[in-house]
N, CA, C and O of each residue as an XYZ file, in Angstrom:
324
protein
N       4.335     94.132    104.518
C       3.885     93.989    103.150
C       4.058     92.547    102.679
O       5.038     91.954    103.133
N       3.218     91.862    101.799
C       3.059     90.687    101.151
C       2.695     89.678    101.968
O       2.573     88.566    101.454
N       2.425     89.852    103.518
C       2.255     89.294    104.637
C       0.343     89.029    104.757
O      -0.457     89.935    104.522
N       0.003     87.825    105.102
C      -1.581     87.721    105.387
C      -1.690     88.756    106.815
O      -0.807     88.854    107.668
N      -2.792     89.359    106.815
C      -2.703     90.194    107.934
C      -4.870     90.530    107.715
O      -5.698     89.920    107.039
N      -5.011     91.731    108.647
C      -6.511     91.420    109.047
C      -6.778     92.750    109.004
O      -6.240     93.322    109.952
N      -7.517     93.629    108.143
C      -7.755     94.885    108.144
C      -9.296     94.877    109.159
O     -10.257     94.150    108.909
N      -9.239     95.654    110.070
C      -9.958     96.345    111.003
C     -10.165     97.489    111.132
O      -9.215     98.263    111.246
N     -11.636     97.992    111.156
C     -12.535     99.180    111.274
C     -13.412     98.991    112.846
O     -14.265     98.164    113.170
N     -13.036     99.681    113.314
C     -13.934     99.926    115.147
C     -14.332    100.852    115.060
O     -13.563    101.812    115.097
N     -16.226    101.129    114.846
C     -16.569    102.352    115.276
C     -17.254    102.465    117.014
O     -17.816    101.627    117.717
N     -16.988    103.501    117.178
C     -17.823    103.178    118.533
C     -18.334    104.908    119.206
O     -17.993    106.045    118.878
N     -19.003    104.534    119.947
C     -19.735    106.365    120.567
C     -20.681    107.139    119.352
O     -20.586    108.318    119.012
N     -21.457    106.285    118.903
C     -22.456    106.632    117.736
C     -23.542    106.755    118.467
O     -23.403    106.255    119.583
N     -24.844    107.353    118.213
C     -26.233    106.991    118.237
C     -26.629    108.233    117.441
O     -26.068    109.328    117.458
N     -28.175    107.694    116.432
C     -28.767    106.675    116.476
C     -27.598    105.676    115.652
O     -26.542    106.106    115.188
N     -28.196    103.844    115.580
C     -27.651    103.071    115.177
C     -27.668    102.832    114.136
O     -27.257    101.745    113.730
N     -28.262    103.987    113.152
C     -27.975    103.736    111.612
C     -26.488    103.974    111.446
O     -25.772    104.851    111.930
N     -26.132    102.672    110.403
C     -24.706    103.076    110.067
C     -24.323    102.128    109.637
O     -25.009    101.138    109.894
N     -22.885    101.882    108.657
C     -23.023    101.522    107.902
C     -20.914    101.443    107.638
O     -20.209    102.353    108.073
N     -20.433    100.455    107.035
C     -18.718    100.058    107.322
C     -18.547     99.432    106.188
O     -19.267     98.471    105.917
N     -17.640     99.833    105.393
C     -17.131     99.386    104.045
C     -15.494     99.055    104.116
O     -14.599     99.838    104.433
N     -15.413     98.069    103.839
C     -13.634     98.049    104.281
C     -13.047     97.663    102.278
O     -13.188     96.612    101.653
N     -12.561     98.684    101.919
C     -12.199     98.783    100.327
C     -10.715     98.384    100.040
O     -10.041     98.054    101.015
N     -10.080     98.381     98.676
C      -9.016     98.361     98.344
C      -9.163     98.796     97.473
O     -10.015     98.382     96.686
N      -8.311     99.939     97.205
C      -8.460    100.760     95.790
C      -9.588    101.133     95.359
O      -9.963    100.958     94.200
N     -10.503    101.906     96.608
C     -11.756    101.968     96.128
C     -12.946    100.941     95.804
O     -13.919    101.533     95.336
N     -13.081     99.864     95.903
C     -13.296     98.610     95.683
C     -13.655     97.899     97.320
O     -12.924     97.736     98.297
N     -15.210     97.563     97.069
C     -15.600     96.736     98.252
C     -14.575     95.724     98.495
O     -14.276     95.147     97.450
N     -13.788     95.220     99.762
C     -13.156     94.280     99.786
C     -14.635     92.633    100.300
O     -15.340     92.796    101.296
N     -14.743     91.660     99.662
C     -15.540     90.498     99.825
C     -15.329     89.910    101.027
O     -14.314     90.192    101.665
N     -16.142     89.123    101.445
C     -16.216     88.379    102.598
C     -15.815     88.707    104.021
O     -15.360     87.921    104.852
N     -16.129     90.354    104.198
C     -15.915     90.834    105.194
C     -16.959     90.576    106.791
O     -18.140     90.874    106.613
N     -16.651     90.133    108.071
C     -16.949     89.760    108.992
C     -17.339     91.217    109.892
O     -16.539     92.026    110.363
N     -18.842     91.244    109.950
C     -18.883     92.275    111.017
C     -19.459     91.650    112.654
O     -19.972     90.550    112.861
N     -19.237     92.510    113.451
C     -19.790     92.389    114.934
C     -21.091     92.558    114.639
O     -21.412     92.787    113.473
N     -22.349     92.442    115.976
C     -23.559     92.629    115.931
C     -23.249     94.372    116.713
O     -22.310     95.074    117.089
N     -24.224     94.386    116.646
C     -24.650     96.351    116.488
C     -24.038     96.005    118.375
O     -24.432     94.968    118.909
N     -23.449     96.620    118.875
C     -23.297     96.634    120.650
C     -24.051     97.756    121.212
O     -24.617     98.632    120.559
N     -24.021     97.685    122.018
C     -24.597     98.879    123.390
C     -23.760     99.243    124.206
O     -23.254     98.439    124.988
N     -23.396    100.738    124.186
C     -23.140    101.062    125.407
C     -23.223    101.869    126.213
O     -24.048    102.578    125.636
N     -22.972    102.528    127.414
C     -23.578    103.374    128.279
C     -23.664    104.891    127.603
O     -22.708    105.547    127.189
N     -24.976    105.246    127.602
C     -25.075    107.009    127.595
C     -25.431    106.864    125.974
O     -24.774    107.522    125.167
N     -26.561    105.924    125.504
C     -27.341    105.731    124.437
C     -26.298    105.595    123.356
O     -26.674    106.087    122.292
N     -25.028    105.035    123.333
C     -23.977    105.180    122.419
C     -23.853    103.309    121.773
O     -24.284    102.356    122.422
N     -23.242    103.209    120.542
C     -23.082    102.185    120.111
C     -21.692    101.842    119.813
O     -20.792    102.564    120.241
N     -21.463    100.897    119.178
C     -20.113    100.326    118.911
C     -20.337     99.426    117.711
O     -21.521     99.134    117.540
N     -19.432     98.892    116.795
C     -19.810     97.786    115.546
C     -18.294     97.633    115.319
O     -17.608     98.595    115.664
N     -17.783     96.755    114.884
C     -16.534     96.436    114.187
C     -16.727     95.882    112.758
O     -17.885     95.584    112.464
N     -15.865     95.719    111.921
C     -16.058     95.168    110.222
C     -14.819     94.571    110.045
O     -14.167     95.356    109.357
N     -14.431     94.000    110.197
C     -13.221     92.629    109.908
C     -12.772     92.087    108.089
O     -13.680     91.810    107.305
N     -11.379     92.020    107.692
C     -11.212     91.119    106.480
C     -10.121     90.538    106.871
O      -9.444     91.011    107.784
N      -9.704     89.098    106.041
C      -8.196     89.008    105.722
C      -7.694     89.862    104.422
O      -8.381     89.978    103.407
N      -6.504     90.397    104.577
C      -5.961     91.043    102.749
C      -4.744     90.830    103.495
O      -4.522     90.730    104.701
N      -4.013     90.786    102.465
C      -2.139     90.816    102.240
C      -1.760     92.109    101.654
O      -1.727     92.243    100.431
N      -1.494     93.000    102.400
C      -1.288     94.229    101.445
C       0.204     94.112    100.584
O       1.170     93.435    100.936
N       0.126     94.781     99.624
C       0.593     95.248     98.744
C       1.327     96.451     98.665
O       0.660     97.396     99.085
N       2.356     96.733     98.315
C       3.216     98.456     98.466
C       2.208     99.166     97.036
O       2.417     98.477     96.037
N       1.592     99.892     96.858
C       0.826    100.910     96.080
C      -0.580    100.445     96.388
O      -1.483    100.931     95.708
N      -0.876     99.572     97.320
C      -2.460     99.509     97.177
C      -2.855    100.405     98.421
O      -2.145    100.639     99.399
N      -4.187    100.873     98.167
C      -4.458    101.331     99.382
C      -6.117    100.682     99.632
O      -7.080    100.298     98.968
N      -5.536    100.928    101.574
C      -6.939     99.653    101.948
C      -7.440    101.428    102.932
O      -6.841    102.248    103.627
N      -8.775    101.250    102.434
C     -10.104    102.242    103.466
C     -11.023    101.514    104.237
O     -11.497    100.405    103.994
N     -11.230    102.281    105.223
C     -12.294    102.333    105.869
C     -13.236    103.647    105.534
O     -13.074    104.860    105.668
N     -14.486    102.662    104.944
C     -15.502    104.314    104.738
C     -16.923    103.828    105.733
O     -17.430    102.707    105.685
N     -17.351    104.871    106.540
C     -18.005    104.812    107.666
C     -18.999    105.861    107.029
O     -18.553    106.894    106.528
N     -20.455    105.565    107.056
C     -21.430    106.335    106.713
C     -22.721    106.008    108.193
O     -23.384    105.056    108.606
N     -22.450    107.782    108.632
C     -23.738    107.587    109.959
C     -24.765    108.805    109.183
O     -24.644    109.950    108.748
N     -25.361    108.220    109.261
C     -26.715    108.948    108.711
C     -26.285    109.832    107.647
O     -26.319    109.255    106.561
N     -25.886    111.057    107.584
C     -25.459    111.825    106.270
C     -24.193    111.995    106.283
O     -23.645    112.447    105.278
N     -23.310    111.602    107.656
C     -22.396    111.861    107.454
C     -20.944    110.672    107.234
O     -20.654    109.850    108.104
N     -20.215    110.806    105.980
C     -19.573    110.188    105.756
C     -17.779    110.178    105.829
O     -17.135    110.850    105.023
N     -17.284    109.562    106.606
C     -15.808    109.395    106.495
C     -15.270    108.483    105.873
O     -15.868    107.427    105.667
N     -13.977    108.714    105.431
C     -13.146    107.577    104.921
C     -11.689    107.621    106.147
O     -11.118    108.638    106.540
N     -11.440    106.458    106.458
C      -9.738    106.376    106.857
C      -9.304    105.106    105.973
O      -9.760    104.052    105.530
N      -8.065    105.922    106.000
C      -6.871    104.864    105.301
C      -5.649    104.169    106.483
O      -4.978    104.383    107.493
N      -5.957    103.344    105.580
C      -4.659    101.938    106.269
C      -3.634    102.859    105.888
O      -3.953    103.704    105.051
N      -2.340    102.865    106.382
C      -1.204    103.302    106.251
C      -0.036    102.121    106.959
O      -0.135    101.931    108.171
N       0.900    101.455    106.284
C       1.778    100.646    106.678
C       3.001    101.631    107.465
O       3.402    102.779    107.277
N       3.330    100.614    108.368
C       4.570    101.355    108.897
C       5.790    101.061    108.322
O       6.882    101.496    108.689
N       5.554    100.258    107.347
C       6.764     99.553    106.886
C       7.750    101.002    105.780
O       8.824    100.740    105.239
């Protein structure tokens, strides 16, 4: 906590390649987030990553929300601290 650190989202084993990576804080697009180009890999499947810097905070919470075609997930960052 209060530390610069790098929130990361890896999706991978998708097809088709619609899709779509939101990396949030408190609900809230986090800015200037860095993604991979769309990848390929064997057995018509894909891969993408979505990259930030944030410093977390003790009560904030950081998501990953992943939307493939209709279907939508969220995961949460969880500190080990």
């Amino acid at each position: 906590m209060g530390k610069d650190n790098t929130l990361i989202c890896h999706v991978s084993g998708f097809h088709p390649p619609d899709i779509s990576i939101q990396l949030l804080k408190n609900g809230v697009e986090i800015p200037d987030a860095k993604q991979t180009d769309l990848a390929f890999e064997q057995g018509w499947q894909f891969h993408l990553t979505k990259s930030v810097g944030f410093t977390p905070d003790s009560g904030e919470e950081y998501t990953c929300r992943v939307r493939h075609l209709k279907n939508l997930k969220t995961y949460t960052w969880e500190s080990n601290m």
